[in-house]
N, C-alpha and C positions, 0 to 999 in steps of 0.2 A: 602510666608508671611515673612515679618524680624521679628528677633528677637527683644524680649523685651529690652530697654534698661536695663541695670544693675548697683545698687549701690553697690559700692565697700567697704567691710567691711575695709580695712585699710586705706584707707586716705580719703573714703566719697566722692567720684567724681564718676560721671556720666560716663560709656563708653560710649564711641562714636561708631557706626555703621561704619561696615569698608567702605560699598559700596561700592563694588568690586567684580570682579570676583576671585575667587583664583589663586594663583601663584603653579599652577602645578610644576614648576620646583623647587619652594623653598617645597614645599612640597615631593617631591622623591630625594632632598637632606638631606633634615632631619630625610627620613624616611631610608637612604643610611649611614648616620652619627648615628644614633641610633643602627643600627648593626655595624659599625665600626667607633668608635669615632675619632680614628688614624689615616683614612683617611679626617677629618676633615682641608679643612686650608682655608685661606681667598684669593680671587683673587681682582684685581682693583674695582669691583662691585658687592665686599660682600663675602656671604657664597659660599666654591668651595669642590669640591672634588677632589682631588688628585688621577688623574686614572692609574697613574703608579703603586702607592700602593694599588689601592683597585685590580688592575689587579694581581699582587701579592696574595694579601688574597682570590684571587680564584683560584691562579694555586698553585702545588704542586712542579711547577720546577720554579729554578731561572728565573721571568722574567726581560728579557733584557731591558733597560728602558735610560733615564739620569740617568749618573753617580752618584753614593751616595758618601755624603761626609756631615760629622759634623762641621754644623752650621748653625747659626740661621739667620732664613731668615721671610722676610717679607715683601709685597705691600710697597712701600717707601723707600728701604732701602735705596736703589741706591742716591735717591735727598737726604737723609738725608745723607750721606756722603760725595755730594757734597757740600749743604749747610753749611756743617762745613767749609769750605775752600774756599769758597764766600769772597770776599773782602766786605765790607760796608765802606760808605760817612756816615757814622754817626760821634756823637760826643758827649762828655759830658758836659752841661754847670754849672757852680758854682751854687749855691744857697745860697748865704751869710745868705738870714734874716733864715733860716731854720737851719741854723749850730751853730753850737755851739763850740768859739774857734776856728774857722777856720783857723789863719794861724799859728798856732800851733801843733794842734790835729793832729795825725798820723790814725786817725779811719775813714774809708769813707762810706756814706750810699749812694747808688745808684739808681736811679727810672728811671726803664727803663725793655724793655723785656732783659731778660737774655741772649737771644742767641746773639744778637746786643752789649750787655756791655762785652761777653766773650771774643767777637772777639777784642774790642776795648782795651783789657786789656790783650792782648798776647806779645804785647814788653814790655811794661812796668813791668809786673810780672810774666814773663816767670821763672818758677823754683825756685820762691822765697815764695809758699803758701807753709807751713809746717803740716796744717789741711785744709781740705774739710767739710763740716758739711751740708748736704742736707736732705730737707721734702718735697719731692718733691709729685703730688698729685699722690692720691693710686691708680686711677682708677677707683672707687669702682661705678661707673654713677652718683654720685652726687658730683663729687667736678668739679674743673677746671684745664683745660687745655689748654696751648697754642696750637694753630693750626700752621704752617708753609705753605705756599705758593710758591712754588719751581718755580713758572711760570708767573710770573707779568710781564705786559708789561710795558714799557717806560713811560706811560702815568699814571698806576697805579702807579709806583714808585715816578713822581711825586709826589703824591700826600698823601703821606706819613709824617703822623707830626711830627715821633720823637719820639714817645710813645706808641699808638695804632694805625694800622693802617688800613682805610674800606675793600679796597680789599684784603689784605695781611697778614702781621703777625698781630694777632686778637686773644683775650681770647672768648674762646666757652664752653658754655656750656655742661660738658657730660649729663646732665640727657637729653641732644641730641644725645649723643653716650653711650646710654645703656649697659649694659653687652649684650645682643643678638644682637647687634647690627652688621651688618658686619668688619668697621672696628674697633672694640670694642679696639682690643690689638695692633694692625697696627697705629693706629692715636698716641698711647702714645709711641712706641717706637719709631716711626719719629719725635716725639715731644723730647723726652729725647737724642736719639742717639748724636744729634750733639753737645748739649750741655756738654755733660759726655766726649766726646773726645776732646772740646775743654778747657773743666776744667782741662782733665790730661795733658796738657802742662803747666798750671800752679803749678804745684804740684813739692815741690823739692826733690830733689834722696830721702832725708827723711822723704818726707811727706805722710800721710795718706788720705783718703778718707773715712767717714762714711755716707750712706745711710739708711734713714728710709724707708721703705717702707711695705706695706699691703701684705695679700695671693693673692690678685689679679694681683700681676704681678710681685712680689719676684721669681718666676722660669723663667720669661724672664728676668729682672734685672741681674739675679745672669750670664746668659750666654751672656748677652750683656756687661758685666762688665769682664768676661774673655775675648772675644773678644779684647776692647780694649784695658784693663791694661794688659792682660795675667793673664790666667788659674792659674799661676805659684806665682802669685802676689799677689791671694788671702789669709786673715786671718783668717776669720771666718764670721757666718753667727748668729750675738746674736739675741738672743732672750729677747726682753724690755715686762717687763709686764706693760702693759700700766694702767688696769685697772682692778679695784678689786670687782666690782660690777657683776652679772648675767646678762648676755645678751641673751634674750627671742627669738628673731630672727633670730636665728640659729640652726640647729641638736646640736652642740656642742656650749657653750657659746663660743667665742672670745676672748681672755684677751688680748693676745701679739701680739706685732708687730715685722716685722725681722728690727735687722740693717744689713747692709752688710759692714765691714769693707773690705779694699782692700791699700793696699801699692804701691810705685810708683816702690823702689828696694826691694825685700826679701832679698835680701842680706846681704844688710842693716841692712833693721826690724829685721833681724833674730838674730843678732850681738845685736841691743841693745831692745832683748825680756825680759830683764830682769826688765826694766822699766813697763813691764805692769802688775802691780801689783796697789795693794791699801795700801797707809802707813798705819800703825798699826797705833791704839788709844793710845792715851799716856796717857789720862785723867784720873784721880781718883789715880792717886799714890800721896796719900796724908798722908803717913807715911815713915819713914824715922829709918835708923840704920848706924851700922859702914860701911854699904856696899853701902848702898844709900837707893835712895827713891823706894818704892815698895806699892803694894797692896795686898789685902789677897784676893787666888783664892780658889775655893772649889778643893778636891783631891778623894769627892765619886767618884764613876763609874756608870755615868747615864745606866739606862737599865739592870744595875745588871748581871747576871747568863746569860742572851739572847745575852749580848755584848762579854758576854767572861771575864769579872771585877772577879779580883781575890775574894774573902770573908774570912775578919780575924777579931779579933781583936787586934786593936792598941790603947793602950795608956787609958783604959776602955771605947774605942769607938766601938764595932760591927756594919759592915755595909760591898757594895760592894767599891772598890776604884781604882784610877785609874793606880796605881802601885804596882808592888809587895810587900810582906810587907819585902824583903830585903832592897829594893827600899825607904821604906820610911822609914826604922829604918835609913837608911843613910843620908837621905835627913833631917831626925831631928836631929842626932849628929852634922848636918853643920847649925844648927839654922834657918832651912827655912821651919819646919813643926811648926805651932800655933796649940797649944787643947784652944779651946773655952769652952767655959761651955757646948753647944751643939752638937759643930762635929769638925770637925782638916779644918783649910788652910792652906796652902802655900803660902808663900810670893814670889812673881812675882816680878821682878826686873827690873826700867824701864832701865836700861843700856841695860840689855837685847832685850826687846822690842823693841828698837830703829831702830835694822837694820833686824827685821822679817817684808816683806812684803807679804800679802796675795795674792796668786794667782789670779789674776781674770780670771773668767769663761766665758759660751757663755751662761749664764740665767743672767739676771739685774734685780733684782727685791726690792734694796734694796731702797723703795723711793720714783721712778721715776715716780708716776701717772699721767696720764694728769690729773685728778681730780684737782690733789693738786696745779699742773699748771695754773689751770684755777682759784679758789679759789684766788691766788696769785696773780695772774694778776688783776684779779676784782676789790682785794682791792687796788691796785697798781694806777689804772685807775678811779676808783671810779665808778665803774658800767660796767656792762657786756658788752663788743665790741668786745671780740674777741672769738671763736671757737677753744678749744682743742690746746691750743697752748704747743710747747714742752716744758719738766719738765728741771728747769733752773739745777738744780743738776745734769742731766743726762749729759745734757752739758758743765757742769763740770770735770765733771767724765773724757772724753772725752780729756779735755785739760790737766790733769794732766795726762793722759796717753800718750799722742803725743807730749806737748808742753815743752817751755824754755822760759828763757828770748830772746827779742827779736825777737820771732817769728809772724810769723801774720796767720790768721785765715779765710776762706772765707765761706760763707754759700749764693750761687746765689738764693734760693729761701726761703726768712727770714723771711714771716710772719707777727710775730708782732713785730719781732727783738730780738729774745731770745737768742740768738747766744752773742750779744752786753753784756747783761746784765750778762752772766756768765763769759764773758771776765772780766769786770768789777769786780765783787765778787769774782772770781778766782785771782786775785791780784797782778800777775805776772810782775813785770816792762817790760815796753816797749812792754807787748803782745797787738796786736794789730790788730784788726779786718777788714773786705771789706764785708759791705753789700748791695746785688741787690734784688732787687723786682719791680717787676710789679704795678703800681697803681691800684689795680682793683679797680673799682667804686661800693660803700656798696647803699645796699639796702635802697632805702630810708623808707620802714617803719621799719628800724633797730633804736635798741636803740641809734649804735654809728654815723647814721646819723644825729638823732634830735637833738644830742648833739652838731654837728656840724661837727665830720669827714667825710669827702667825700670821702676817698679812703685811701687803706689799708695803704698807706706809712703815709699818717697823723698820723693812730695809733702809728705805727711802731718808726716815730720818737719821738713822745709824752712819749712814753711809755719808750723811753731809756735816754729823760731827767728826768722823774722821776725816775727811777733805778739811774740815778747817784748821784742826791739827796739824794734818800735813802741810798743808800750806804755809802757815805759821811757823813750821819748826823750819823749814826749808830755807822761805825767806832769812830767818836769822842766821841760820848756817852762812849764807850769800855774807850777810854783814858783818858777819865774823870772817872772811874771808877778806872782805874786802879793808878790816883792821890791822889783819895780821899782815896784807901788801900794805899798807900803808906806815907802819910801824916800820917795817922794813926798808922802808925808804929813806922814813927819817934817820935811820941807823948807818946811813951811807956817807961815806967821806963826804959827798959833794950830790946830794940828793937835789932830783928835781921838782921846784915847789911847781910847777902847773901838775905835775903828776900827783903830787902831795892836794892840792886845793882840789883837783879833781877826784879823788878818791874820799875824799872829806866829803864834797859834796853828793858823792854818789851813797855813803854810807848817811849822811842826814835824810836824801830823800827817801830810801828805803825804810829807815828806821820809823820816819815820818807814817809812811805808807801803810806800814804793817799795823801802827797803833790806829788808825782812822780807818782799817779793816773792819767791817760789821761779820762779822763768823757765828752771829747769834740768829734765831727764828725763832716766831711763836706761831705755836701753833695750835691751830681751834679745830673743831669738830663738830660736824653737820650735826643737828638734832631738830627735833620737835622744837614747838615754841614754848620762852619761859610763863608763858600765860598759862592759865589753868584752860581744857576743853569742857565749859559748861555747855549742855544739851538740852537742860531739864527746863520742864514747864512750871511756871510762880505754881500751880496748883500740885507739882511734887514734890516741894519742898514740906518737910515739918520741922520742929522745932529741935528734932533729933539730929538732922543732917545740914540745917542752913549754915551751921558755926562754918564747916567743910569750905565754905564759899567767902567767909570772910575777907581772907586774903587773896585773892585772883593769881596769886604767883605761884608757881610751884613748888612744894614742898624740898626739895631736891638743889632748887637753884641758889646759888650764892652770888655774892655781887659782883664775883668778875664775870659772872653773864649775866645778869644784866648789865651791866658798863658795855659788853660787846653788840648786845642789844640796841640799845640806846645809841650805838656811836653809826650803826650802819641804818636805823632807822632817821637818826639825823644826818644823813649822807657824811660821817666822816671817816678818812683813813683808819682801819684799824691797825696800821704801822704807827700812829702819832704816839710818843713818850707819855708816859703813864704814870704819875705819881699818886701814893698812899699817902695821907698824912691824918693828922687828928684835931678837930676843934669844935670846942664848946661839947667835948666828949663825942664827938660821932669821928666812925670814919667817911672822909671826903676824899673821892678821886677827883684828881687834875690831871686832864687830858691836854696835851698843849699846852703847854702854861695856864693859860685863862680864854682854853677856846669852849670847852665843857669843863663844869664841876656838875660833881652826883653824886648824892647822898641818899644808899638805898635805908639806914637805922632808921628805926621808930621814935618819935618822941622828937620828931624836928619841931624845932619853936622860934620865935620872935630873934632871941639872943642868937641862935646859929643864922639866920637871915641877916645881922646888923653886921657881922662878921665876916659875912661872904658878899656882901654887896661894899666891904669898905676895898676889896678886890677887885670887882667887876667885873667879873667874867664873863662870856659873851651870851654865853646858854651854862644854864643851870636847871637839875631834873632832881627830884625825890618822890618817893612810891608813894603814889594814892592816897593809903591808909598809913604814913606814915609820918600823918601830922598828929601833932598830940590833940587834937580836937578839930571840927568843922573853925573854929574862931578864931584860931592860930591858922591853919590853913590861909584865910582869908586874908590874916594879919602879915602873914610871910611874901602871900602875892602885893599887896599894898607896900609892904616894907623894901620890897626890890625894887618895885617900880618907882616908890622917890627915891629911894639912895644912889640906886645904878639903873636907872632909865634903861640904859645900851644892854642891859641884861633878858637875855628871855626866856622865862621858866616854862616848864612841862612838867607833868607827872606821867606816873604808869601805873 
């Protein structure tokens, strides 16, 4: 007889009847893994038993087996470490109308799979990231996950768009790969491995690496992360209280999530430890003596007799306190003990303060809710589109402890783009951010499809032209505040110019600040290559379809892909200023002042080489067939090479 179907007290759905015979062998494996959890591991198709260790847990003498040796292994490992080292025909194409600022802006936002945009961004920024900042998914069966396809035929590769792709690399659902699932921890560590090895080439002698990640796979993380940075490399494993609420679905509620910080040299790190601190408050010293400006701090002894706080009286004050009462008969003949009507302070002095930075710990909790995150972004967006997005302060935090001027900052899986927006309110001249993400396609009975977003990147970049907005209008709000005290001052019978020179100067450096604000990004998009994919054999050609091949470029691309081309296949930043101009009738990009010129028109001749070499630029590139003859071609290579020697041309 089957059984009844069943409704389910938690989500209200129907089981389904298995109709099946049972799986005897998954069954005398789980019942083989319930007495020994230890010999539990995954083989190519699923749940295995490891019969060298359970042979062990039944003999009482060494048994002789394969070699034991620490590390961490798993179904994939082997293609995932191929796969990092995969060449890819991909490429990135411009997106003017989506950027902001574009040949300007040093910020780049990226839409594409991550593993494809790493590989494609290894000459260009090899050793030049100075932070990592990753939220990559937790595993937990309901987020997502890139899948990887180690074995595609010719045919499948074809057929690949650029973005996502049918047979191949493809976002999959885990509530398909459950926590019981066989490869439950195997699919995300083939997923993560190559990416994480191919992010620490970009990472410089002083750069750091921060990972968020959940209890579902923070113990593989943490050994996949010694692996490749080295054991030796590691900082700490903090602890972010994400959340302040009671969580019912659990033996123990859940609050925190781990970060894994990890370094590229300890060597390094270890030399400048002194930076990881948090500046001291300066705020509230808003009294003033011959010594300077100060605040009045209490000097009881919280906890009294239990702390150990001495007990006297001073001054007809009885109570515990936090120094001896030698201690403070001294501390008041030097005028820094106040008797209030009600109890004694000390005057705190901000010279003091200036250069006490507080330790930071491995517990975060001053803050950083995703609650307050979400809240924020809401109002940001005007309405709910995104999910649990990271706490913009946490990633703050983050850059004041790793960062400089001039530095840049990557985050390959960005979300809504939060990474951006603390670059931004963190204020730093010239720091400058590289954002990648995947387009995933939003639900359409979600709020942020009806609205019109189709995919996460639309938020992402929505969401960081309104952060620069806001920032922008905010800040000036500040300096228009701080005009109108100042105006104010001068307006006084007998104003004080330190207060006048100081609010002058606090309104120049802001004003400063805000103009040398980058709130611009361009942003490019994963695709196929701008080469044409010839296949065919010289014997299938006829005279009907060889024209078709003329050009090796694709019909579709214009020249700010190839410029993008060109700039990552010559290892340069695509952040580097970008200028259009026109001579001898062509258009000429200058990239860098005179680090690349490229000139994709046809009909390049003699006269455009006399006129770009009286320049010198360092590399110069124009298409193939975009010499007005094989003679000119010739004459344009010769013509550079005696006017600007230091010049070094290519084609495509």
């Amino acid at each position: 007889m089957e059984k009844e179907n069943k409704t389910s007290n938690d989500n209200n759905q129907i089981d389904k009847l298995d109709l099946s015979t049972p799986d005897l062998v998954q069954q005398n494996i789980d019942k083989v893994a319930k007495l020994f959890p230890n010999c539990l591991t995954e083989g190519p198709k699923g749940k295995a038993i490891d019969f060298d260790l359970l042979k062990q847990e039944l003999n009482h003498q060494v048994v002789e087996g394969n070699k034991e040796r620490y590390r961490l292994e798993w179904p994939g490992k082997r293609e995932a470490i191929v796969t990092a080292n995969l060449p890819t025909n991909k490429t990135l194409r411009p997106v003017r109308e989506d950027s902001v600022d574009f040949d300007t802006t040093e910020n780049l936002y990226i839409e594409g799979d991550n593993l494809e945009v790493l590989k494609l961004l290894q000459e260009s920024y090899l050793g030049k990231i100075k932070m990592i900042y990753i939220d990559p998914p937790y595993n937990t069966g309901n987020d997502f996950v890139y899948v990887d396809d180690f074995k595609k035929t010719s045919k499948e590769s074809n057929l690949e768009s650029g973005l996502i792709d049918k047979e191949g690399r493809k976002l999959s659902n885990l509530k398909d790969n459950p926590a019981n699932a066989a490869r439950y921890h195997s699919d995300w560590l083939t997923m993560i491995y190559p990416r994480i090895k191919l992010a620490r080439n970009l990472l410089s002698n002083k750069g750091y690496i921060f990972i968020s990640i959940g209890d579902d796979e923070v113990h593989n993380l943490r050994k996949m992360m010694d692996e490749i940075f080295g054991e030796g490399n590691f900082i700490a494993n903090i602890g972010h209280k994400a959340r302040a609420s009671i969580s019912n679905d659990k033996i123990i509620s859940s609050n925190h999530n781990h970060i894994l910080l990890y370094c590229k040299d300890f060597s390094i790190a270890f030399k400048n430890r002194a930076r990881f601190g948090i500046e001291p408050d300066l705020s509230g010293f808003t009294k003033k003596d011959d010594k300077g400006e100060y605040k009045l701090t209490p000097v009881d002894g919280p906890g009294g007799a239990k702390k150990g706080n001495p007990c006297y009286e001073f001054k007809g004050v009885k109570g515990y306190w936090r120094y001896s009462k030698e201690t403070m008969q001294k501390l008041f003949e030097q005028g820094e003990i106040v008797v209030t009507a009600k109890n004694l302070q000390r005057k705190s002095y901000k010279c003091n303060a200036l250069n006490k930075r507080k330790k930071i710990s491995t517990w975060w909790d001053n803050g950083y809710l995703t609650a307050t995150a979400t809240r924020e972004l809401d109002k940001l967006m005007d309405g709910k589109f995104f999910d649990n997005p990271k706490n913009v302060e946490l990633l703050k935090l983050m850059l004041t402890l790793c960062c400089d001027e001039s530095d840049l900052v990557l985050d390959f899986f960005s979300g809504s783009g939060t990474l951006a927006q603390a670059v931004m309110e963190y204020g730093v001249n010239e720091l400058n951010y590289i954002l990648v993400q995947l387009p995933e396609a939003i639900d359409e009975k979600s709020e942020a499809y009806k609205v019109g977003y189709k995919n996460i990147c639309e938020i992402g970049k929505e969401r960081i032209r309104r952060a620069a907005v806001k920032i922008v209008n905010d800040q000036w709000s500040i300096v228009n505040e701080r005009k109108a005290e100042l105006e104010k001052e001068k307006a006084k019978t007998k104003p004080d110019q330190q207060k006048i020179d100081d609010l002058q100067l606090t309104i120049d450096n802001l004003s400063s600040q805000i103009e040398k604000l980058d709130t611009g990004f361009r942003v490019y998009r994963l695709d196929t290559s701008n080469m044409q994919d010839v296949y065919h054999r010289p014997q299938d050609y006829d005279q009907g379809n060889v024209d078709l091949f003329a050009d090796h470029i694709k019909p579709d691309r214009t020249a700010d892909d190839l410029l993008a081309q060109v700039m990552l296949d010559w290892g340069l930043p695509l952040s580097l200023p970008i200028e259009s101009t026109t001579i001898e009738g062509k258009q000429l990009f200058k990239v860098a002042g005179n680090a690349l010129y490229a000139c994709f028109d046809s009909g390049v001749d003699e006269n455009l080489a006399k006129a770009i070499a009286k320049e010198a630029p360092l590399r110069v590139v124009f298409k193939d067939n975009g010499f007005k003859g094989d003679t000119s071609k010739t004459n344009v290579k010769q013509l550079l090479k005696q006017l600007s020697p230091e010049t070094e041309m290519k084609v495509i």
